[in-house]
C-alpha positions as CSV (number, residue, x, y, z in Angstrom):
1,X,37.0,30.7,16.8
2,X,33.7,32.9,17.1
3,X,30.7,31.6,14.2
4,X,29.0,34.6,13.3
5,X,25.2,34.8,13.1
6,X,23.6,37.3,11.1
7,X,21.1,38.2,8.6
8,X,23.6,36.7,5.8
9,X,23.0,33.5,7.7
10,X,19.6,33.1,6.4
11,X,19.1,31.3,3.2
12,X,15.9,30.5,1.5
13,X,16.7,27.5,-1.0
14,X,14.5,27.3,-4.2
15,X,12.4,23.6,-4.7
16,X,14.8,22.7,-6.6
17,X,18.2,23.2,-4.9
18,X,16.3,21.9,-1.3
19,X,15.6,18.6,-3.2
20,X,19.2,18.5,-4.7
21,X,20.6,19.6,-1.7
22,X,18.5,17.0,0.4
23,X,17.5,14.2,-1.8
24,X,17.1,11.7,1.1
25,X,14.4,13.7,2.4
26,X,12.7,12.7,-0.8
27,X,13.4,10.0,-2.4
28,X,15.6,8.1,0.8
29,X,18.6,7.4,-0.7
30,X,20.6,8.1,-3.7
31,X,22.7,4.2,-4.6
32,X,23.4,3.3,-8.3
33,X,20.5,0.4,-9.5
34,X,21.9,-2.4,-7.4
35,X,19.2,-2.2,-4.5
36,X,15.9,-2.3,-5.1
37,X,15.3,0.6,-3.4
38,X,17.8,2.6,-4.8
39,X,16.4,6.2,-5.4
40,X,16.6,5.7,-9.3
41,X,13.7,3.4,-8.8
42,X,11.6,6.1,-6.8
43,X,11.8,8.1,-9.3
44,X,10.6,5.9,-11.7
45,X,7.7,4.6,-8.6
46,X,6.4,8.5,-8.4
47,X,6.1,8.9,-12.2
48,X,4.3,5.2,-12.7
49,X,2.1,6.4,-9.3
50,X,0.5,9.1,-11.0
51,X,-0.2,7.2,-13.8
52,X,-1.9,4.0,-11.7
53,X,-3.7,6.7,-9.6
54,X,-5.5,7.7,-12.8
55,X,-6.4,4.4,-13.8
56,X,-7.7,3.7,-10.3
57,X,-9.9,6.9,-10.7
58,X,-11.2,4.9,-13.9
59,X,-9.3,6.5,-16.7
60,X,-7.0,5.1,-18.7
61,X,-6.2,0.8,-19.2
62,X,-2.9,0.9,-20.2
63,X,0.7,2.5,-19.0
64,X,3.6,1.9,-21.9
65,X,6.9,1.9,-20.2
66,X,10.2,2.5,-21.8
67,X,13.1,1.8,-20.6
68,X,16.5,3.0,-22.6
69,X,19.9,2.6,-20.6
70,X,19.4,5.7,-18.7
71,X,16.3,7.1,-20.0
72,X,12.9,6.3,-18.6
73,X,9.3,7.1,-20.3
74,X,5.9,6.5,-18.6
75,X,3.0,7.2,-21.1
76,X,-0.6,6.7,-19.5
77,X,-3.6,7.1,-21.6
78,X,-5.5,9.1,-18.4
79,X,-7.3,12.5,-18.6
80,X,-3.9,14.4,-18.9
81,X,-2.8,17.4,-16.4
82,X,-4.7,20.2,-17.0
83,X,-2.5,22.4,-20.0
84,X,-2.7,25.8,-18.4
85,X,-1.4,23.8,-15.0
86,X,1.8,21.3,-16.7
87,X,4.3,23.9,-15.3
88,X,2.7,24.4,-12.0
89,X,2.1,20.8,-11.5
90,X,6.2,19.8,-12.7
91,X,7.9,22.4,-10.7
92,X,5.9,24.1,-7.9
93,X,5.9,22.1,-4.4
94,X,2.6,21.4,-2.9
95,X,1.0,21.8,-6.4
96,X,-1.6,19.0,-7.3
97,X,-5.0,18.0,-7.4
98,X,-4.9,15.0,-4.5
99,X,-5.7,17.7,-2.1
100,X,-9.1,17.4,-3.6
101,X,-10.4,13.7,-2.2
102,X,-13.5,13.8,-4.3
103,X,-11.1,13.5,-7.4
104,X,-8.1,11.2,-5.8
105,X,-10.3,9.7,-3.0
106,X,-7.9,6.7,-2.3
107,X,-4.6,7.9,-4.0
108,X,-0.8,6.4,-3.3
109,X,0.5,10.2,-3.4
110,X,-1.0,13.4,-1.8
111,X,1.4,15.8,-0.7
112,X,2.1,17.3,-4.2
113,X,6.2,16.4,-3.9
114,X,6.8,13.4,-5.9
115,X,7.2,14.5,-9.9
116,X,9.0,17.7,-8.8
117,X,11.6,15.8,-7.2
118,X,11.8,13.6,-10.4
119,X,12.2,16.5,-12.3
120,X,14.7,18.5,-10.0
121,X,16.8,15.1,-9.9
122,X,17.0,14.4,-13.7
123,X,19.5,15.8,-16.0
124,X,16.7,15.8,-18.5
125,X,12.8,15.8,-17.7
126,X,10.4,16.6,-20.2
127,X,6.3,16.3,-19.3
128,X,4.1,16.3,-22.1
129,X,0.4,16.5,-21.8
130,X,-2.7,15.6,-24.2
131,X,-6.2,16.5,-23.7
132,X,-9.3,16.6,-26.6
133,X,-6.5,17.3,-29.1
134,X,-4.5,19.7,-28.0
135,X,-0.4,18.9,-27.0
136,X,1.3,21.2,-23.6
137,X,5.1,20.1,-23.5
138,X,7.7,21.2,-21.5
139,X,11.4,20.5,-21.1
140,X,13.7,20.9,-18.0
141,X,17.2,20.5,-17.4
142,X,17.7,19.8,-13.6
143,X,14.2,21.8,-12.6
144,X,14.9,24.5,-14.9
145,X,13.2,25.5,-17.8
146,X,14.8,24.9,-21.3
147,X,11.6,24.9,-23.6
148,X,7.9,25.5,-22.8
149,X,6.3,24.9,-26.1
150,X,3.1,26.7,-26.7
151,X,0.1,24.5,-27.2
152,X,-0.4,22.8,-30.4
153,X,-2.8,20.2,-32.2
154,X,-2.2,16.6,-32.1
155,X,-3.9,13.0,-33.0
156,X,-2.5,11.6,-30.0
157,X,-4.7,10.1,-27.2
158,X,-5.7,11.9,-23.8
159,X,-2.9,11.5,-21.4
160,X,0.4,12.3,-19.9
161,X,4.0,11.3,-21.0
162,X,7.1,11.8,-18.9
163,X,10.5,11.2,-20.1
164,X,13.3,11.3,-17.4
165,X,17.1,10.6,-17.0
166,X,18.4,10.8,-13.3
167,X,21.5,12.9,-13.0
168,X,24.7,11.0,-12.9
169,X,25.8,14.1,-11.1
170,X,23.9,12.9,-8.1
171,X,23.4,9.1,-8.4
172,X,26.6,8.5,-9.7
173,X,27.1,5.9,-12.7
174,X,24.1,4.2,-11.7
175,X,22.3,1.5,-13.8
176,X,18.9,-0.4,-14.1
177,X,18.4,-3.8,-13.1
178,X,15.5,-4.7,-15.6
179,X,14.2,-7.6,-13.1
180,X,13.7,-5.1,-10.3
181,X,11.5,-2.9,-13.0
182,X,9.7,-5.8,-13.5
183,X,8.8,-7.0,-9.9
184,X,7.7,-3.1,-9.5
185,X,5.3,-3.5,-13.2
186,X,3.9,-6.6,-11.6
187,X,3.1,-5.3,-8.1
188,X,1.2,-2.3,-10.0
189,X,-1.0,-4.8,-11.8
190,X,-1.5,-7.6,-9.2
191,X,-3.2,-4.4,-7.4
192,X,-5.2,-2.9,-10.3
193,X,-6.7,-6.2,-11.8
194,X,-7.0,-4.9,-15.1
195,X,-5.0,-2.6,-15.9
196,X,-2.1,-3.3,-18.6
197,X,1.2,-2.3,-18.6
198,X,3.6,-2.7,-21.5
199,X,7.7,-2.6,-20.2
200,X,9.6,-2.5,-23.3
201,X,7.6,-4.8,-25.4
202,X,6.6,-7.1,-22.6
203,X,3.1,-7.2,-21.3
204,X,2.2,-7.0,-17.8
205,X,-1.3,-8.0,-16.7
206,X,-3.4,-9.9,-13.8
207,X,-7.0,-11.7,-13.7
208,X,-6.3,-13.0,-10.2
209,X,-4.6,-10.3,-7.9
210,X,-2.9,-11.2,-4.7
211,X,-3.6,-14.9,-5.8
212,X,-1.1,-14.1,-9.2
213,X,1.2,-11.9,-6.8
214,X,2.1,-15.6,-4.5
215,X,2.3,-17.8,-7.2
216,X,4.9,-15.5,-8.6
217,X,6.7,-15.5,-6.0
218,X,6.6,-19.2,-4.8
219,X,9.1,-21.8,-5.5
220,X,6.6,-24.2,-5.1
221,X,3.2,-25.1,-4.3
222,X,2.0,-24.2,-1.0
223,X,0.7,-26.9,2.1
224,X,-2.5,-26.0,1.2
225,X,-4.5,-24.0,-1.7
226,X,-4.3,-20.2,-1.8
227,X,-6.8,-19.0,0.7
228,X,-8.4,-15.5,-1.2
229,X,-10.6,-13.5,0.4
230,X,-11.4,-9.9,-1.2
231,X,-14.2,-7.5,0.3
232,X,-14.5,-3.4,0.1
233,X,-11.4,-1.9,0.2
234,X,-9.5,-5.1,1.3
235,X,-7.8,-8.4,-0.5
236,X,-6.0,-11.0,1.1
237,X,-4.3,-14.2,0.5
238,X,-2.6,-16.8,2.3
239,X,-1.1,-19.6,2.5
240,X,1.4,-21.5,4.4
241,X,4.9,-22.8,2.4
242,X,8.0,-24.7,3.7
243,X,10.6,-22.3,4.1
244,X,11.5,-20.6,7.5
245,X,10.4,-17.0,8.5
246,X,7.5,-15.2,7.4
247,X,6.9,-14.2,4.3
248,X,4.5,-10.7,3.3
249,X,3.4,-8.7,0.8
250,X,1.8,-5.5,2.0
251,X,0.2,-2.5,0.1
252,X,-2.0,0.5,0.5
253,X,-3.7,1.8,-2.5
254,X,-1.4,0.0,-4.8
255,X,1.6,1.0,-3.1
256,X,4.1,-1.6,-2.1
257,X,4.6,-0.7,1.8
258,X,7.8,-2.9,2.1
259,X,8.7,-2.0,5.5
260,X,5.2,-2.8,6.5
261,X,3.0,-0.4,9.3
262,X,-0.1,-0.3,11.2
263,X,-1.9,-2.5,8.4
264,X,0.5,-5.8,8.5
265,X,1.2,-5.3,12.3
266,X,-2.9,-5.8,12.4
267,X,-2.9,-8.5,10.0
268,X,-0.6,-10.4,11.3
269,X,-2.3,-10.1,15.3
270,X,-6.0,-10.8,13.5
271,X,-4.5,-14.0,12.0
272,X,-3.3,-15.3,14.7
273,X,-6.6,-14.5,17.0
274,X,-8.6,-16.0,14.1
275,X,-7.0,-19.6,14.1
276,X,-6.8,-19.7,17.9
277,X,-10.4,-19.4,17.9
278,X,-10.8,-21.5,15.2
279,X,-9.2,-24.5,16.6
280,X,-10.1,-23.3,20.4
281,X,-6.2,-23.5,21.3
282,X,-3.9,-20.9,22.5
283,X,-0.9,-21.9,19.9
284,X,2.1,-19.1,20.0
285,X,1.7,-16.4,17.4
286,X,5.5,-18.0,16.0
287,X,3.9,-21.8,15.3
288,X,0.8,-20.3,13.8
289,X,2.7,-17.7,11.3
290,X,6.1,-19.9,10.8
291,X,6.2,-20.3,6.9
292,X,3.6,-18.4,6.2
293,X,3.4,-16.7,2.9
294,X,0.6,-13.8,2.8
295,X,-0.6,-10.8,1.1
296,X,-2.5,-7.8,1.9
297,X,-3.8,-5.1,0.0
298,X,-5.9,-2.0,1.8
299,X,-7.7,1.4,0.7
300,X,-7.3,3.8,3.0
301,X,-8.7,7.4,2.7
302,X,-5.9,10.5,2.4
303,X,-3.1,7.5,3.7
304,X,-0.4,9.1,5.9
305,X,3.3,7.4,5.4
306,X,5.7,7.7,7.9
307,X,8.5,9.0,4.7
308,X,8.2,10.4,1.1
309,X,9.4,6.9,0.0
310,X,5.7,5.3,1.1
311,X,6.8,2.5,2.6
312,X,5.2,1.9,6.1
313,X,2.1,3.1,6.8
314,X,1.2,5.5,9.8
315,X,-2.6,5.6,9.2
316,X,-4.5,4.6,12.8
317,X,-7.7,5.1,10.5
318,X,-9.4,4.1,7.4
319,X,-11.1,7.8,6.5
320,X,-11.9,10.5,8.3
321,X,-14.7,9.6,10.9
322,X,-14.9,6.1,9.8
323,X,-13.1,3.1,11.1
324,X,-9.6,2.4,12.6
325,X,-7.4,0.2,10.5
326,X,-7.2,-2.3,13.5
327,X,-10.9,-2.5,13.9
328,X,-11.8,-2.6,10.0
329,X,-8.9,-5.4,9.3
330,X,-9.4,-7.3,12.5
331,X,-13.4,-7.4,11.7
332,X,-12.6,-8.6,8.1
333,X,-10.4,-11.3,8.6
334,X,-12.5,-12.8,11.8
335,X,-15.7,-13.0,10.1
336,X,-14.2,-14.4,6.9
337,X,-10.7,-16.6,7.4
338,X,-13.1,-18.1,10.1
339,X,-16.0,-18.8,7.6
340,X,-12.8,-20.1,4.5
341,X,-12.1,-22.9,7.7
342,X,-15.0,-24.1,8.4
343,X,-16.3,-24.5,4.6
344,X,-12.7,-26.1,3.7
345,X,-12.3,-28.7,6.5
346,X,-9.5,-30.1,4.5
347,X,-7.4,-27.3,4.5
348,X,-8.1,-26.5,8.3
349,X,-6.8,-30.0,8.4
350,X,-3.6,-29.2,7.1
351,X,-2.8,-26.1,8.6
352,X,-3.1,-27.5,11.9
353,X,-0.8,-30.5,11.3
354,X,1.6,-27.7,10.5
355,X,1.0,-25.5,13.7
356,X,1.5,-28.8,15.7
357,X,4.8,-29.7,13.7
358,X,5.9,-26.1,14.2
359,X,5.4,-26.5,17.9
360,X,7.5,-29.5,18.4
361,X,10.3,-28.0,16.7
362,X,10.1,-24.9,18.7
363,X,10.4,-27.0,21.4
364,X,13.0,-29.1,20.5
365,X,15.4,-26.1,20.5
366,X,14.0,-24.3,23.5
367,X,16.3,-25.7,25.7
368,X,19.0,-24.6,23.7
369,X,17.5,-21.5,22.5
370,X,18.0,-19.3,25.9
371,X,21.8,-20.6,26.5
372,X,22.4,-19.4,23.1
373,X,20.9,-16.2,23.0
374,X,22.5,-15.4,26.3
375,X,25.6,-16.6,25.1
376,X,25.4,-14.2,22.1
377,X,24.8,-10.9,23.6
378,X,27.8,-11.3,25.9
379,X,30.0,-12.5,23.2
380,X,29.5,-9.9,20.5
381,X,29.3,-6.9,22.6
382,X,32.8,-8.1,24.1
383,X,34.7,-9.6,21.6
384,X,36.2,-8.2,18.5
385,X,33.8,-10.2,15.8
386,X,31.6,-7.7,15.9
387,X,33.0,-3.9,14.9
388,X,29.4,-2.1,14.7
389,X,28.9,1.3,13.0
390,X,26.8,4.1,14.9
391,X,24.2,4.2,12.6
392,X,21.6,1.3,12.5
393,X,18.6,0.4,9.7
394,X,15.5,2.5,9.9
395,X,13.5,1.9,6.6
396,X,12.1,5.6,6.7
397,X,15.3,7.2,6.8
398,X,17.7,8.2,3.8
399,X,20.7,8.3,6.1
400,X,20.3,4.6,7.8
401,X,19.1,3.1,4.7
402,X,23.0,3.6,4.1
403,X,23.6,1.0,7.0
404,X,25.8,-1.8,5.9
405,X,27.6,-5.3,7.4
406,X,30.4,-6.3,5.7
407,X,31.2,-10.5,6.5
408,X,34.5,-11.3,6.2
409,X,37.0,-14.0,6.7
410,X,39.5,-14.3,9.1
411,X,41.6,-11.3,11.3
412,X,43.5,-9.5,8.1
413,X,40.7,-9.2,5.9
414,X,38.4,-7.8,8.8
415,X,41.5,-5.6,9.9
416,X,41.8,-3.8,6.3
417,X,37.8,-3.3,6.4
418,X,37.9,-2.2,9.9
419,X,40.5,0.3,9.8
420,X,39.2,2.0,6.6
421,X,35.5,1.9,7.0
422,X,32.8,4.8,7.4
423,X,32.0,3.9,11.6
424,X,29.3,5.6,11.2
425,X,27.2,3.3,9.0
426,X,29.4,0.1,8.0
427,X,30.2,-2.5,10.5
428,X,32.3,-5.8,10.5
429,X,31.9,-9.5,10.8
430,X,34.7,-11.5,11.6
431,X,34.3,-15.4,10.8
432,X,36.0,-17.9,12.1
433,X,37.5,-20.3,9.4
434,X,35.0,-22.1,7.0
435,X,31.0,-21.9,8.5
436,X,29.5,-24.9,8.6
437,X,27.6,-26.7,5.6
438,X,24.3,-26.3,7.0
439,X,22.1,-27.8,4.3
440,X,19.4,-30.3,5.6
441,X,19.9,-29.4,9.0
442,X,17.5,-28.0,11.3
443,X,16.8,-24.9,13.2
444,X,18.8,-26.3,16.0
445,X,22.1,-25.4,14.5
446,X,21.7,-21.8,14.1
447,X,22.0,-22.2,18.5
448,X,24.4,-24.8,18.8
449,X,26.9,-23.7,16.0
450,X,28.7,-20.6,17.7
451,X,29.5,-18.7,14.5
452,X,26.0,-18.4,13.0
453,X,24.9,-18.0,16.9
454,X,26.6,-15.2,17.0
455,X,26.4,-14.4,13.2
456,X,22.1,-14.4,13.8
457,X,22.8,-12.1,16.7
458,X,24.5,-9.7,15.3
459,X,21.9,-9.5,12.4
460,X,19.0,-9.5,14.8
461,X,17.1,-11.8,12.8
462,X,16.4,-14.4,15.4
463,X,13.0,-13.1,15.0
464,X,12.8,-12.2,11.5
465,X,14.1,-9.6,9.7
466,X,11.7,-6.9,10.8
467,X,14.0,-6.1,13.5
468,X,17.4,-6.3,11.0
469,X,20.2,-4.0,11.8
470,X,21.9,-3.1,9.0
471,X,19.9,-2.8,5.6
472,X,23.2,-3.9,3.6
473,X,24.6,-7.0,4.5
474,X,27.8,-7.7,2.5
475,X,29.7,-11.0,1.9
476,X,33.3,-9.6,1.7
477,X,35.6,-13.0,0.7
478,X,38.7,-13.7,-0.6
479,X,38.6,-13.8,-4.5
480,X,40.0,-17.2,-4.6
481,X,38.2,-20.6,-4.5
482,X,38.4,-20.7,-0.5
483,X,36.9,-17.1,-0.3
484,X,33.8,-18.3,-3.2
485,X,33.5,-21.5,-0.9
486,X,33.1,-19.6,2.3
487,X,30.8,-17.5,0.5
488,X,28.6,-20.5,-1.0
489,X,28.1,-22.1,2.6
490,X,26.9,-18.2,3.7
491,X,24.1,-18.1,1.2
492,X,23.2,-21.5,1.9
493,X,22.7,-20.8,5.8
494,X,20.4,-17.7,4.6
495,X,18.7,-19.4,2.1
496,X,18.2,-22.4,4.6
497,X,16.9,-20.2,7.5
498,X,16.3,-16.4,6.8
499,X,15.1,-16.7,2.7
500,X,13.9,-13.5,3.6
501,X,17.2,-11.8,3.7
502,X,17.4,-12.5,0.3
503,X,14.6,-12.2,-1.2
504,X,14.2,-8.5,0.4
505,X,17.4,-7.7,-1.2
506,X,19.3,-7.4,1.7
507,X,22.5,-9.5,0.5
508,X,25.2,-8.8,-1.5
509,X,28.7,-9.7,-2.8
510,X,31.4,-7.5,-2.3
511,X,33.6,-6.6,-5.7
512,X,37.3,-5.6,-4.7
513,X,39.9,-5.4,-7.5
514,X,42.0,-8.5,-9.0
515,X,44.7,-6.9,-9.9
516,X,46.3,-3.5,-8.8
517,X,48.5,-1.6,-12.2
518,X,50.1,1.4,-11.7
519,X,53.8,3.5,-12.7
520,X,54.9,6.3,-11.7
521,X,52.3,8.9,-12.1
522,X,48.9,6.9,-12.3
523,X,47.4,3.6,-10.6
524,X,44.5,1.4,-12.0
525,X,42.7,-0.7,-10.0
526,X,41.3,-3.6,-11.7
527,X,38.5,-6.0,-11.2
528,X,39.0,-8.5,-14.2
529,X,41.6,-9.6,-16.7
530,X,40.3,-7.9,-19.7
531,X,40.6,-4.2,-17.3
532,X,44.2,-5.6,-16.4
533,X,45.0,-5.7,-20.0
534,X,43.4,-2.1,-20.9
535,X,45.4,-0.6,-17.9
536,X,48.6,-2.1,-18.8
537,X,47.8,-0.9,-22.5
538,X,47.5,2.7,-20.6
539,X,50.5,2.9,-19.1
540,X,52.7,2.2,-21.2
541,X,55.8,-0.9,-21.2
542,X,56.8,-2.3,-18.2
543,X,54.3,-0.9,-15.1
544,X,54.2,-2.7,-11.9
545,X,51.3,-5.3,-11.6
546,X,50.1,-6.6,-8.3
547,X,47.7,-9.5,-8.0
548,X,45.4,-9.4,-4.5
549,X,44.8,-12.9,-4.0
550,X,43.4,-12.0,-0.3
551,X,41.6,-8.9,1.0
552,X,43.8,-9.0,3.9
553,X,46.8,-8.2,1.5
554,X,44.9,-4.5,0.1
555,X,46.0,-2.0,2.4
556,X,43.8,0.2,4.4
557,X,44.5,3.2,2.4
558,X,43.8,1.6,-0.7
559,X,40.4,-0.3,1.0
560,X,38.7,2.9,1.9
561,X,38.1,3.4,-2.5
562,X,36.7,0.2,-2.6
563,X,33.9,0.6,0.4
564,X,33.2,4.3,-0.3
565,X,30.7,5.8,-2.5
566,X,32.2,3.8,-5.8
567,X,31.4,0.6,-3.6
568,X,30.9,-1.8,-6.3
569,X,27.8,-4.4,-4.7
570,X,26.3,-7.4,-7.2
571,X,22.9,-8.0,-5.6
572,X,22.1,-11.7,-4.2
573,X,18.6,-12.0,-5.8
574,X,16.3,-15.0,-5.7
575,X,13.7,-15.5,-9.1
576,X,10.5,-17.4,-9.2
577,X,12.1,-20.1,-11.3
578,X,14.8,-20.5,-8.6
579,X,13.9,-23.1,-6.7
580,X,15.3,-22.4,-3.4
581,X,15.3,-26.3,-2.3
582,X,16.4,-27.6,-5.9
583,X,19.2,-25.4,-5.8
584,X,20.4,-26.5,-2.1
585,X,20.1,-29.9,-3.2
586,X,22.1,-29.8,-6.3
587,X,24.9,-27.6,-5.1
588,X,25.0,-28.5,-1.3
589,X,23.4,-32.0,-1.2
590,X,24.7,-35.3,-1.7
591,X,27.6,-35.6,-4.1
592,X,25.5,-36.9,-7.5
593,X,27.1,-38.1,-10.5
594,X,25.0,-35.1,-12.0
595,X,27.1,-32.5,-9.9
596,X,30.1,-33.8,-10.4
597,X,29.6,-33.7,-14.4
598,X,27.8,-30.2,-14.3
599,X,31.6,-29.4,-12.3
600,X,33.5,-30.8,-14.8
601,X,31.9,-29.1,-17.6
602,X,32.0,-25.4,-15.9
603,X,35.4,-25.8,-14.4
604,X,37.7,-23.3,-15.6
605,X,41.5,-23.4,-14.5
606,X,43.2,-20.2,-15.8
607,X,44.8,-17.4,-14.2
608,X,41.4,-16.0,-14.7
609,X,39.3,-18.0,-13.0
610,X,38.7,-16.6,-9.5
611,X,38.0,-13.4,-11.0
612,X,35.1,-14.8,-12.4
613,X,32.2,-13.7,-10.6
614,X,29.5,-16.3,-11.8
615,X,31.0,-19.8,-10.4
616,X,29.7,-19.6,-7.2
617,X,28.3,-23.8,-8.4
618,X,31.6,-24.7,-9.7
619,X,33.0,-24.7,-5.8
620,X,30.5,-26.8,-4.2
621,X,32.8,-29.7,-4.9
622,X,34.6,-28.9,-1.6
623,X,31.1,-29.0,0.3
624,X,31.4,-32.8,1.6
C-alpha cells in the first residue's frame, strides 16, 4: 500500500479543535472525577489560578466558588480583564497579560493557554467581566461563540466571573468529588494567608500558612512542635511524625507542584546537610528524613513547569540574573533551621532520638534488605506475577498518567485481566492466597514476606513513591467476603508502610458487575441489586440472570468493558479525621469486645451483602 503525501496532507487545526483533539497536551489527562488529578479538576485549577494570581497582585480578598453537579463558577472580585480584550483573552492562544512581569511578576500561569483550554473543553463557558461599572459577557459553546453581549451598566463589583461545564463528550460521565475541591480551596489559602474563599457556602481561610496546611493534614500531633520558618519569597515547615515514608507538600507561587522538581529535590538535600552539621554526624539522608512531614512554598520569577498541568518545576533559577533555586533554598534553610536548633534545644533533642531510632531499624533489616531486593528483581521479571504494560508513570505526561496496576487474587482472576487488558498501560499482580496481616509489625516484613517483597518491587516504592511505576494502582478482588478480606489486609500493608500511596491518591478499588442480565437481543451488566431489579424490569419475564461471585468466572471478552474507558474506580482516600493508627487498631488489632459488637451491629447477611461496597470493617473478623 503506497501513503500519499501531498499538499492535502497539510492541516492547520484551529485552537480549539488542537486542544479537543489533544487535551493531554493541556490539561494531562481526561478521567471522570475519581482522581485527583483528573482533567475536570484542571480545569477548575486554571480558572481559580487566574483568580489567586489577582489577589497575589493585591486585588481582590475573596473568590466565591460554586459548585452545581456539573457546573462550576469562579467569581473573583479583582480588576476584571480588560472589556475590549474578554474575547481575545477566552479564545486566542498566547493571549494574556503575564507576558508583562511588571504586572504578574510571580504568577502560577504565563503562557496564555490555560482558560482557552477551559473554554474549548466545556460544553458551556461563559466569561463575564466587570470594571467601574460597566458588564463585557460572552457565551461559548465548545470555543465557539453563541452570544457576545455588548457592554452594559451594572452595580456589580470589579471582577471576573467564569461559569463552566466540561463536555461529557470528552470526559465522559464524569463527576466531582467535593473533598478533592476542598483540599484544592485549602491549598489556595494556606498559600495566600488572607485571602478568603467561599466553596458553596463554606468558608475557606488561613492565619497560619504552611503551619494550618500540616495540621490539616496530620493524624496526630507530631514528635516535636511545627518548626516554621518564612523569609522573602520562601515558607517552610516541618516536622517529623510516626508514619513511614516521607511526607511533602511543595508549591511555587501558590501552585501545588505535586510531582515535586528542582525546589523539593533542593529542599530535601539542604535538610539533610543542615542537621548533619547541626549534630556534627554524617547520619544517612533515609534516617534523617524517615517520617518526616514538611512543606515548602517558593516565589520564583516567570517559573518554567516541565507540563501545562504545573506540577514539577523546571526552574534552575529564582529570576532572571538573580539566584539559582539551589543556592537561594540551600542558603535559607542553613542559616535559619540551624539557628530554630540551637534556640530550641529541646526539640533538637527529640529529633535526634528519632535519627538514632531510625538508624537502628535500618540496620536491623539491612541484612535482610539486599537478599530481598535481589531476590525480587529475578523473581518478577521471570515469573508470571508480574504482567507489566509498556507504558510506565511519568507525572508530566497525559498518556502515562493513564498507567495502571491491577492486584488481583489468585491465577483465574489474573488470567481474565491479563488476557483483556490495554498492554500498553495496565499491568497485573498476581497474589498468592490471603497476604499476610501485617499490622504492628515492623519494616522487616516487607523483606522477609515474599509476596509484599515482590509486591514493593513491582511498585518500586522501596524508596518511596517518587520512583512509583504505575500512577493507578487497583485492588481487583473477588466481590465476596474472601475477596473484601484480601482487600482489607492490602490497605492495611499500605497504610502501615507506604501512607503515601494513599494519601497521593494512588489506590483504588476496582467495581466489576454483581450480576450479568441479558435475553436475546440485549445484555445489562449490573453492579448492585437495585440495577439487577431495573434490568430485569427491562427485559421483560423470564431473562437469564448470572451472578459473578469470582472475577475469575467473567470472561475475557466481557472483562475488556469493565477495564476500558467506562472503568468504574472508587478512590482509596485518607481524611484528616482518619486516624491512620486508630483505624489499624480497631479493625486489625486485637479482637476487642468493641469490634466484635461494632461487627454485630453492621453485619448484613442477604444475598446483597457482598455487593455492598462500604463493609470493608465488617470483614475484619477473619483478621486473627
Amino acid at each position: 500500500m503506497t501513503v500519499t503525501y501531498t499538499e492535502d496532507n497539510i492541516k492547520t487545526l484551529e485552537w480549539r479543535d488542537h486542544i479537543r483533539l489533544r487535551p493531554g497536551m493541556y490539561i494531562g489527562k481526561l478521567g471522570d472525577g475519581s482522581s485527583h488529578d483528573d482533567g475536570i479538576y484542571v480545569l477548575l485549577k486554571e480558572v481559580m489560578d487566574n483568580s489567586v494570581d489577582e489577589y497575589m497582585m493585591g486585588f481582590g480578598r475573596k473568590i466565591d466558588v460554586t459548585v452545581e453537579e456539573r457546573e462550576i463558577r469562579v467569581r473573583d472580585y479583582g480588576r476584571g480583564i480588560p472589556l475590549g480584550k474578554v474575547l481575545d483573552a477566552s479564545s486566542k492562544m498566547n493571549t494574556g497579560a503575564k507576558y508583562d512581569s511588571k504586572a504578574f511578576k510571580k504568577s502560577v500561569g504565563l503562557n496564555g493557554v490555560g482558560i482557552k483550554a477551559v473554554n474549548a473543553l466545556s460544553a458551556i463557558f461563559t466569561v463575564r467581566s466587570v470594571r467601574d461599572g460597566q458588564l463585557k459577557e460572552i457565551r461559548f459553546e465548545k470555543g465557539l461563540v453563541l452570544t457576545d453581549e455588548a457592554l452594559a451598566p451594572t452595580r456589580e463589583e470589579n471582577g471576573v466571573e467564569i461559569i463552566f461545564s466540561p463536555d461529557g463528550e470528552l470526559f465522559g460521565n464524569f463527576r466531582y468529588l467535593t473533598e478533592y475541591i476542598e483540599n484544592m480551596m485549602r491549598n489556595y489559602v494556606y498559600l495566600n494567608t488572607g485571602l478568603v474563599i467561599n466553596l458553596n457556602g463554606n468558608r475557606f481561610v488561613s492565619k497560619n500558612g504552611l503551619v494550618d496546611l500540616l495540621n490539616e493534614n496530620m493524624n496526630r500531633e507530631g514528635q516535636y512542635p511545627i518548626i516554621h520558618i518564612r523569609g522573602e519569597d520562601i515558607e517552610i515547615a516541618i516536622t517529623h511524625g510516626y508514619q513511614y515514608g516521607e511526607d511533602y507538600y511543595s508549591f511555587v507561587n501558590g501552585q501545588n507542584t505535586t510531582q515535586g522538581g528542582t525546589h523539593l529535590a533542593v529542599f530535601k538535600e539542604a535538610i539533610v546537610k543542615t542537621v548533619r552539621d547541626f549534630y556534627k554526624k554524617d547520619y544517612d539522608p533515609s534516617d534523617i528524613r524517615s517520617s518526616i512531614i514538611a512543606a515548602l512554598s517558593i516565589k520564583v520569577e516567570e517559573p518554567v513547569f516541565e507540563s501545562q498541568t504545573k506540577t514539577k518545576l523546571g526552574s534552575k533559577d529564582m529570576a532572571p540574573g538573580g539566584p539559582t533555586v539551589r543556592n537561594f533554598i540551600t542558603d535559607f534553610i542553613r542559616k535559619h533551621l540551624d539557628d530554630y536548633l540551637h534556640k530550641n534545644p529541646e526539640t533538637a533533642r527529640i529529633l535526634l532520638k528519632k535519627i538514632q531510632e531510625s538508624e537502628k531499624e535500618r540496620k536491623a533489616i539491612s541484612s535482610i534488605q539486599k537478599l530481598a531486593r535481589d531476590r525480587a528483581k529475578k523473581v518478577s521479571l521471570h515469573n508470571k506475577k508480574l504482567r507489566d504494560c509498556r507504558i510506565h508513570y511519568n507525572s508530566s505526561d497525559g498518556r502515562k498518567l493513564e498507567s495502571t496496576i491491577f492486584i488481583t487474587e489468585g491465577d483465574s482472576a489474573s488470567g481474565s485481566i491479563t488476557k483483556s487488558r490495554n498492554v500498553e498501560t495496565q499491568a497485573v499482580f498476581s497474589l498468592r492466597g490471603k497476604p499476610l496481616n501485617s499490622y504492628g509489625l515492623t519494616k522487616k516484613i516487607v523483606y522477609e514476606n515474599e509476596e509484599f517483597n515482590l509486591l514493593q518491587a513491582a511498585l518500586n516504592i522501596e524508596d518511596g513513591i517518587e520512583n512509583l511505576r504505575y500512577n493507578n494502582v487497583v485492588l481487583a478482588t473477588d466481590a465476596d467476603i474472601d475477596g473484601m478480606h484480601i482487600r482489607l489486609l492490602l490497605l492495611t500493608f499500605f497504610l502501615q508502610f507506604f501512607p503515601d500511596l494513599v494519601k497521593k491518591g494512588h489506590v483504588y478499588i476496582l467495581q466489576t458487575p454483581l450480576f450479568r442480565v441479558r435475553n436475546k437481543k440485549e445484555t445489562i451488566y449490573c453492579y448492585s441489586g437495585d440495577e439487577k431489579d431495573a434490568a430485569v424490569r427491562k427485559l421483560g419475564p423470564n431473562p437469564e440472570i448470572t451472578r459473578f461471585k469470582g472475577l475469575g468466572e467473567i470472561s475475557p471478552d466481557e472483562f475488556i468493558h469493565f477495564i476500558g474507558k467506562d472503568m468504574r474506580l472508587d478512590p482509596v482516600r485518607v481524611r484528616k479525621n482518619d486516624s491512620i493508627d486508630q483505624f489499624l487498631e480497631f479493625y486489625m488489632g486485637k479482637n476487642t469486645p468493641e469490634r466484635q459488637d461494632f461487627i454485630i451491629g453492621n453485619l448484613r447477611i442477604d444475598e446483597e451483602f457482598a455487593s455492598d461496597r462500604d463493609i470493608l470493617p465488617v470483614i475484619a473478623a477473619g483478621v486473627e
